[in-house]
BALUM-641016 format. One record per residue (C-alpha): residue in three letters; chain; residue number from 1; z, x, y. Coordinates in steps of 0.5 Angstrom, whole numbers. Each point is the difference from the previous one (the first is absolute). Layout:
N
REC:code:unit:pos:c3:c1:c2
REC:ALA:A:NUM:Z:X:Y
...
! end
This chain:
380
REC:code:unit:pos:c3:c1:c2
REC:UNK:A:1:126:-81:62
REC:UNK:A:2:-3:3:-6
REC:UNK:A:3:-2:-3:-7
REC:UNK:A:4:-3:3:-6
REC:UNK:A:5:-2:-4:-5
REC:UNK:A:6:2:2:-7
REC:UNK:A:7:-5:-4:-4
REC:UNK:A:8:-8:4:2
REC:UNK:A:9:-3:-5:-3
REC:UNK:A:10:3:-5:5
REC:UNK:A:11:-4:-3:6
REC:UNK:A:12:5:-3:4
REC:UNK:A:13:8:-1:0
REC:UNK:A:14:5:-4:5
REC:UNK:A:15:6:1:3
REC:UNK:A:16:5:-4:4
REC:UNK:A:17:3:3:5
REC:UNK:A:18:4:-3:7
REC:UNK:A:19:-2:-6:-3
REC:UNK:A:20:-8:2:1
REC:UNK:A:21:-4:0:-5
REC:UNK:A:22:-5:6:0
REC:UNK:A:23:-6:2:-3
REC:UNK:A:24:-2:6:-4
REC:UNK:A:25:-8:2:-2
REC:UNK:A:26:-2:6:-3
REC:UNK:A:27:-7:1:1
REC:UNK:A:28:-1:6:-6
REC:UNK:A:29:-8:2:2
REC:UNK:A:30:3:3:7
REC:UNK:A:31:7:1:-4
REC:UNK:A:32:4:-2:6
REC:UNK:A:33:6:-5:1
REC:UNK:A:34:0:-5:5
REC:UNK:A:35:3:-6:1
REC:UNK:A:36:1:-5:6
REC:UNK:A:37:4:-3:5
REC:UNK:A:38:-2:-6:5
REC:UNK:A:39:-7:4:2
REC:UNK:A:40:2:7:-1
REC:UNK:A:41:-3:4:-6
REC:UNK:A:42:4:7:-2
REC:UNK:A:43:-2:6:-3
REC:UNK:A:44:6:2:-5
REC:UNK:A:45:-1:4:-6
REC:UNK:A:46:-6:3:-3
REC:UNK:A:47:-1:-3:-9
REC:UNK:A:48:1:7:-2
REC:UNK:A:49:8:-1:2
REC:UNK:A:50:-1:-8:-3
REC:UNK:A:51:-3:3:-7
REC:UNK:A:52:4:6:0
REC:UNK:A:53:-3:7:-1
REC:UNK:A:54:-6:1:-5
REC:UNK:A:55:0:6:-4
REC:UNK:A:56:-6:4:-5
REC:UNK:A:57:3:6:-4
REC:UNK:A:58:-3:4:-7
REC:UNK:A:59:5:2:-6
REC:UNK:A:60:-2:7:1
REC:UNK:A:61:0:5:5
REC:UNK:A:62:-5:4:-2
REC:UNK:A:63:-4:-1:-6
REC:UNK:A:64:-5:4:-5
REC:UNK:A:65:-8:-1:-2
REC:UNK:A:66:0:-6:-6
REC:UNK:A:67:6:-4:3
REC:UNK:A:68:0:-6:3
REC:UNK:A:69:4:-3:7
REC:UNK:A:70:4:-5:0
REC:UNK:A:71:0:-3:7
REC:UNK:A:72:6:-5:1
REC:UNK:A:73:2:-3:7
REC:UNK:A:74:5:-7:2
REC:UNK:A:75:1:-3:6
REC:UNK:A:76:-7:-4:1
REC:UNK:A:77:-1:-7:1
REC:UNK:A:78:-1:-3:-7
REC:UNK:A:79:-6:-2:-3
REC:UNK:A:80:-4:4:6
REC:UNK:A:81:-6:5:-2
REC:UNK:A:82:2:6:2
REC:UNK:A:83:-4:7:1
REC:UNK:A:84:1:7:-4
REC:UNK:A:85:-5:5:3
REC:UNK:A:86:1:7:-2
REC:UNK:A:87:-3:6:4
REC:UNK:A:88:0:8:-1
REC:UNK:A:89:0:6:3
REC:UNK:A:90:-6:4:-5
REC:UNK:A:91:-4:-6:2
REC:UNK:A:92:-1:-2:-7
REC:UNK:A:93:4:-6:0
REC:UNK:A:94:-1:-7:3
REC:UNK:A:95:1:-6:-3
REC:UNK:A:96:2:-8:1
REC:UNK:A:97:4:-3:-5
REC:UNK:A:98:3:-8:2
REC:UNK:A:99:7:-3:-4
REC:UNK:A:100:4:-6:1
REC:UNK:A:101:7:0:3
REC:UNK:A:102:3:-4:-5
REC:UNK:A:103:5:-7:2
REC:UNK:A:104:6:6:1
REC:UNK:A:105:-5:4:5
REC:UNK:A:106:0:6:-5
REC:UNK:A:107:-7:3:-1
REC:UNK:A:108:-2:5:-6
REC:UNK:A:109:-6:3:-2
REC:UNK:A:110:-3:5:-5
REC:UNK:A:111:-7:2:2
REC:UNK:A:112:0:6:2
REC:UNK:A:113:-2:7:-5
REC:UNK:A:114:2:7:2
REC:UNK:A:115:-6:5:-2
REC:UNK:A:116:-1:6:0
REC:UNK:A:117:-4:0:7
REC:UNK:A:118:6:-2:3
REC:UNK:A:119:4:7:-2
REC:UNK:A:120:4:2:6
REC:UNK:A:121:-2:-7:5
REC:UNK:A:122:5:-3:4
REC:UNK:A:123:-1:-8:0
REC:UNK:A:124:2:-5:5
REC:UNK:A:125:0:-7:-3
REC:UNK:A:126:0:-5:5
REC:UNK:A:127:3:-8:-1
REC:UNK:A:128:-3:-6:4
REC:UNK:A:129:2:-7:0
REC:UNK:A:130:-6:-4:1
REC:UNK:A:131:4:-7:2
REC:UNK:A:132:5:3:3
REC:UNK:A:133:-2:7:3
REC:UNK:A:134:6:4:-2
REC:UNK:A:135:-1:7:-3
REC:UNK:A:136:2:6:-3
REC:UNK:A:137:-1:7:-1
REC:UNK:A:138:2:5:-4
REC:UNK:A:139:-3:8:-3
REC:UNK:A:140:-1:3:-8
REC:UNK:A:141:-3:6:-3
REC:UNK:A:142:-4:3:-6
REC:UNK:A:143:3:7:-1
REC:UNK:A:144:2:3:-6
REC:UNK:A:145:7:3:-2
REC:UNK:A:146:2:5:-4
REC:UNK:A:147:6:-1:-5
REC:UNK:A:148:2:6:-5
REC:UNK:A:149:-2:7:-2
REC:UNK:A:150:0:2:-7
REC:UNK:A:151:3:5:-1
REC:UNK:A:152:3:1:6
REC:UNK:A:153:2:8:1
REC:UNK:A:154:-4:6:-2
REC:UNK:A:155:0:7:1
REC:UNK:A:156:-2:3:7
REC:UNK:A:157:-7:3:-3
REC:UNK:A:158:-2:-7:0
REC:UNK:A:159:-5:-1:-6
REC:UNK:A:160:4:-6:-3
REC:UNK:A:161:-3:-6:-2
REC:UNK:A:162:2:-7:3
REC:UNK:A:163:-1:-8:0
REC:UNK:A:164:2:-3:6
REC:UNK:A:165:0:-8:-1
REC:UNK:A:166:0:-5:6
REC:UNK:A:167:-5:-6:2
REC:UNK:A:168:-7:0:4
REC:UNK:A:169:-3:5:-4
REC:UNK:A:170:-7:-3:2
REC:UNK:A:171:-6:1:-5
REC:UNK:A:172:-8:3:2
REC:UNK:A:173:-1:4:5
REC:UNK:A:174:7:1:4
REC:UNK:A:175:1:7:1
REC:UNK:A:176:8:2:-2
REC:UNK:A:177:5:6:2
REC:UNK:A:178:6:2:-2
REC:UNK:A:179:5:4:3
REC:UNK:A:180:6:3:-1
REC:UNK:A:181:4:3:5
REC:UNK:A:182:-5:4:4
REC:UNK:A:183:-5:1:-6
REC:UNK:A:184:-5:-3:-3
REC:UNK:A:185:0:-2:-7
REC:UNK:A:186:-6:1:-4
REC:UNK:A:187:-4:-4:-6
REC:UNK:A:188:2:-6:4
REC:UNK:A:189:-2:-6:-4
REC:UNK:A:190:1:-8:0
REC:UNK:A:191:1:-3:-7
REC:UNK:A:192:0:-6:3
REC:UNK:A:193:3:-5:5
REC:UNK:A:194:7:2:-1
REC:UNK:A:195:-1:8:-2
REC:UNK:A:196:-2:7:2
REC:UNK:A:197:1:6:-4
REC:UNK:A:198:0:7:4
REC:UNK:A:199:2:7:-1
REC:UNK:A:200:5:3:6
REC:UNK:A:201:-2:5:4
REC:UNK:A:202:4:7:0
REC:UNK:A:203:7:-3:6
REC:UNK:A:204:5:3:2
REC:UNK:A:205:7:-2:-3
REC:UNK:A:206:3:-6:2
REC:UNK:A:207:-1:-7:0
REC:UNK:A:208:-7:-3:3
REC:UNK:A:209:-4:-6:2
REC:UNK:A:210:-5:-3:-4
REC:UNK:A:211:-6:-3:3
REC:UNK:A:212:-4:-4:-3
REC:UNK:A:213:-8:-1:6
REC:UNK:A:214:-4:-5:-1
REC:UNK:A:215:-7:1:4
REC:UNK:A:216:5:2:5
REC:UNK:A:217:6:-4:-1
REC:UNK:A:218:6:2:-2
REC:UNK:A:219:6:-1:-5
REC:UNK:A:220:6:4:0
REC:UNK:A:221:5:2:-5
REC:UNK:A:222:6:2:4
REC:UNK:A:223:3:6:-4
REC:UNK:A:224:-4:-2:-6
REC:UNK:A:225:0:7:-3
REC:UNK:A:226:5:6:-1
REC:UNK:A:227:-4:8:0
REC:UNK:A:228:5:4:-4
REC:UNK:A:229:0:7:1
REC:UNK:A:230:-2:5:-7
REC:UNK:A:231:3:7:2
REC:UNK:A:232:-4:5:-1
REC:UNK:A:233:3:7:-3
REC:UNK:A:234:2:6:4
REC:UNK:A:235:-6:5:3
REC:UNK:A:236:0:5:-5
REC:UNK:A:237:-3:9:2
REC:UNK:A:238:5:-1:6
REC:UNK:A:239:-1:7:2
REC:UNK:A:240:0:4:6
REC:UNK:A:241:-5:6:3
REC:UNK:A:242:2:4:2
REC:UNK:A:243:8:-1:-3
REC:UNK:A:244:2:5:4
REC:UNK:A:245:0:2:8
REC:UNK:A:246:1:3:6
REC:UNK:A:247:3:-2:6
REC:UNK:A:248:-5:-3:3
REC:UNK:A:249:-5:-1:-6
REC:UNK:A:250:-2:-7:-3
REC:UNK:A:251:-1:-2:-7
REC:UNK:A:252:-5:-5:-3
REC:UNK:A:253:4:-6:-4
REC:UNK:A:254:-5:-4:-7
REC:UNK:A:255:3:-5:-4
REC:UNK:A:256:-4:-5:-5
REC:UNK:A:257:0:-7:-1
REC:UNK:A:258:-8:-2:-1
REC:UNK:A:259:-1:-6:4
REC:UNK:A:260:6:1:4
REC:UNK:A:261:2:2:7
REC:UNK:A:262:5:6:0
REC:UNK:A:263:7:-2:5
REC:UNK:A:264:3:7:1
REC:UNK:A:265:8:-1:2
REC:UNK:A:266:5:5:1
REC:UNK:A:267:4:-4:-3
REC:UNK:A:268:1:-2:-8
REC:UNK:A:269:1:-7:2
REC:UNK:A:270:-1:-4:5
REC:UNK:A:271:-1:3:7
REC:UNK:A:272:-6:0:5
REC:UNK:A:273:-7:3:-3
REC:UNK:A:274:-2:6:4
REC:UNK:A:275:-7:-2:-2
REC:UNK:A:276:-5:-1:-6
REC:UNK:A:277:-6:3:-4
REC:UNK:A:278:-5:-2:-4
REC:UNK:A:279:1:2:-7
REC:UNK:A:280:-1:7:-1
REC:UNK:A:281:-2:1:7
REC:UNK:A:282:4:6:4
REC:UNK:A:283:6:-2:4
REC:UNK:A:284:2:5:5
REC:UNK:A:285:8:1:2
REC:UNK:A:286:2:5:4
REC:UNK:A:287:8:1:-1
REC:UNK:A:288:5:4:4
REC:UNK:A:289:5:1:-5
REC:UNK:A:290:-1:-1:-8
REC:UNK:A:291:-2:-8:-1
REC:UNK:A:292:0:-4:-6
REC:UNK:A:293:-6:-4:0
REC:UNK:A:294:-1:-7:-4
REC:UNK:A:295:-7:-4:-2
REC:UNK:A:296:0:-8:-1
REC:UNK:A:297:-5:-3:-3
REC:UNK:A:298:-2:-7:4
REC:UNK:A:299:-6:-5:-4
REC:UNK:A:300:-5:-2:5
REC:UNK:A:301:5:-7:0
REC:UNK:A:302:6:4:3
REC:UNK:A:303:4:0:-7
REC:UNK:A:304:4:7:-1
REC:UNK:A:305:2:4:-5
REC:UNK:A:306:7:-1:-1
REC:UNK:A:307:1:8:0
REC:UNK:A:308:-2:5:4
REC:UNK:A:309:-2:7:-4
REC:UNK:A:310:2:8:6
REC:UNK:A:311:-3:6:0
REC:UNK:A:312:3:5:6
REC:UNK:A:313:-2:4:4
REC:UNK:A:314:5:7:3
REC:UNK:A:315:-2:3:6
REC:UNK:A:316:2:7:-1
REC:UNK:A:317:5:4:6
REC:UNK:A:318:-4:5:4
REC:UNK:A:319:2:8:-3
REC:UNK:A:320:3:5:6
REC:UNK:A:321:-5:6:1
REC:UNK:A:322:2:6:-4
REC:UNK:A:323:4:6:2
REC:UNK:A:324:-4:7:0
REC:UNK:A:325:4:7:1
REC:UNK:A:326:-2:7:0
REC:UNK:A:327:3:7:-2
REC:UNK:A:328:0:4:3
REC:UNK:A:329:0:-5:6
REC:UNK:A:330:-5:4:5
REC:UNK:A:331:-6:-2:2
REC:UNK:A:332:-6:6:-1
REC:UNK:A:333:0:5:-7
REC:UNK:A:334:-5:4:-1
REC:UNK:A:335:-4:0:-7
REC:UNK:A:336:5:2:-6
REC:UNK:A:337:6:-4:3
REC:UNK:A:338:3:-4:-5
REC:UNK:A:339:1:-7:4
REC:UNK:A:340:4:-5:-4
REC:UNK:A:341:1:-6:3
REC:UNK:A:342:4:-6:-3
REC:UNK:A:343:-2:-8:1
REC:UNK:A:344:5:-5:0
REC:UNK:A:345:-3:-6:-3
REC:UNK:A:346:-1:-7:4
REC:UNK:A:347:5:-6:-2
REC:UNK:A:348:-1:-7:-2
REC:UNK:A:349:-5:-4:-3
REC:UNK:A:350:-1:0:-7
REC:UNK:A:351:-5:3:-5
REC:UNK:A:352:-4:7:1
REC:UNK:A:353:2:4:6
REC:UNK:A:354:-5:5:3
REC:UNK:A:355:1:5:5
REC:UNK:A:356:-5:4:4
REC:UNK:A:357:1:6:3
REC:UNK:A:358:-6:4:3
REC:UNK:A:359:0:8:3
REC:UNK:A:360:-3:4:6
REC:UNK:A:361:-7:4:-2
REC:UNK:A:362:-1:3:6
REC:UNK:A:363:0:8:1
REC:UNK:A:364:6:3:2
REC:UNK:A:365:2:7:3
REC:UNK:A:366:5:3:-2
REC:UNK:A:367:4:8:0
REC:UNK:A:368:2:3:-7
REC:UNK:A:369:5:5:-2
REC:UNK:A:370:-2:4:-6
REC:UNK:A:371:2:8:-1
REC:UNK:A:372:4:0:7
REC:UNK:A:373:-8:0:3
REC:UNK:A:374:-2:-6:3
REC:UNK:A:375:-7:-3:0
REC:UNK:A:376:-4:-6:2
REC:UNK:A:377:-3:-5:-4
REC:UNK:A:378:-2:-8:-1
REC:UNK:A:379:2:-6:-4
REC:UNK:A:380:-2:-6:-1
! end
């Protein structure tokens, strides 16, 4: 048989059972139940069953420099000293501080203030019954947060100046960050101990995290701040050089966007870049057949200029070998001869066509008729 008694504060209680007559003490220094019966004493149950389970919490979680805890706790024996001592991981906190459990076992205390050492510690606070020897833990901290950013969208060249609003912006010689996605911001400076002012650094588009570093400890804005793209202009002087080729030849592709990188597409939207270049720095292609090139402007932040400007490159067809004849068609005349040879121009292409012909000087011999004598000279 267990008994629990509901009363903590009462040492005895008696209860008739098969017409015996037993008998219960609670010794509370050893917190133990024991009753007895004829010569035999028995163990039954520890006082924390007796007096219920004693609690200790604060009305925070997480606190900021300049705040005070407020400790709490229900469950301890009524009127009993009990024991708050609170201890940290920075090494700079351990204090001692003794309340009074009220006739309901509640327990309240004020005592403790947040300071500025304290940013970033992890704090255990640690309650003990000094009549019953009950006791109960439980944890805080000293961060800071970050609430806002105002305003909060920019463009991705960055320069824009913002305040971030939050809690536990310390003073003196705290050293504070910010970071805006994976950028730092510059000119960071604390207003006071719920404000900074900063200048966003250059971001790609999109949303990023804010967070805000305390001497190493940080605070993060989830999304706090939106990068918009600014578009820039089309490149301008697209050219090709040169504009046309041979089969088999290459052209150098320019365009200009200064500041930009130069995307080169053989789309005019869309489409997988074939490559880029700096502004005005030579791209060289080498098309087989006539291509029509495009140039895209890309800022250092990834924004693209919403067109693309073209410039063509013509490969040219391979002309056929002219076509040469002569008359009359022998191979040797002598000196005095009239040779006409015909030339057939080549084919294909475009532009000026320039045939080439070339005749033997070598000294030929060869016999001439003249007034029904023959006689022997040499041509050349």
């Amino acid at each position: 048989m267990k008994g629990i008694i509901p009363e903590p504060n009462a040492l005895c209680a008696l209860f008739h059972l098969n017409s015996k007559s037993i008998s219960y003490r609670i010794d509370h220094l050893k917190g133990q139940l024991q009753y007895a019966l004829g010569v035999f004493l028995i163990t039954l149950i520890p006082l924390q069953l007796v007096l219920g389970q004693a609690t200790v919490t604060t009305d925070k979680d997480d606190y900021y420099p300049g705040e005070t805890v407020l400790i709490t706790g229900s469950g301890w024996e009524a009127g009993e000293d009990v024991r708050l001592h609170i201890i940290s991981d920075c090494g700079c906190t351990n204090v001692t501080f003794i309340t009074t459990a009220d006739v309901a076992g509640n327990i309240y205390c004020n005592e403790f203030l947040i300071e500025d050492m304290h940013l970033g510690a992890t704090f255990w606070l640690t309650a003990t019954g000094l009549s019953s020897g009950l006791t109960a833990e439980t944890t805080f901290t000293d961060g800071h947060s970050v609430t806002s950013v105002s305003p909060n969208s920019g463009t991705t060249a960055g320069g824009t100046n913002v305040t971030i609003t939050g809690m536990g912006f310390v003073p003196g010689s705290a050293t504070f960050t910010v970071t805006f996605g994976t950028s730092s911001a510059t000119s960071v400076v604390r207003s006071n101990s719920t404000t900074i002012t900063c200048v966003t650094p250059a971001h790609a588009a999109g949303q990023v995290n804010v967070v805000v570093g305390i001497n190493g400890h940080l605070a993060t804005l989830t999304n706090g701040y939106t990068y918009i793209c600014v578009n820039p202009a089309p490149p301008s002087n697209v050219m090709a050089s040169p504009s046309s080729i041979c089969p088999g030849g290459s052209s150098n592709l320019t365009a200009t966007s200064t500041g930009n990188t130069i995307h080169w597409f053989t789309t005019s939207s869309s489409g997988t870049s074939i490559g880029t270049s700096a502004s005005g720095v030579n791209f060289p292609v080498s098309p087989v057949a006539t291509t029509t090139y495009y140039a895209e402007a890309v800022t250092p932040t990834n924004c693209k200029s919403a067109t693309r400007t073209s410039v063509t490159v013509t490969v040219v067809a391979q002309p056929a070998a002219p076509g040469l004849t002569k008359n009359p068609n022998i191979a040797e005349v002598c000196a005095g001869t009239i040779l006409t040879a015909n030339a057939t121009p080549g084919t294909g292409g475009t532009g000026t066509s320039t045939d080439q012909y070339r005749h033997s000087t070598a000294l030929r011999s060869c016999s001439c008729i003249r007034d029904s004598s023959t006689s022997s000279r040499s041509s050349r």
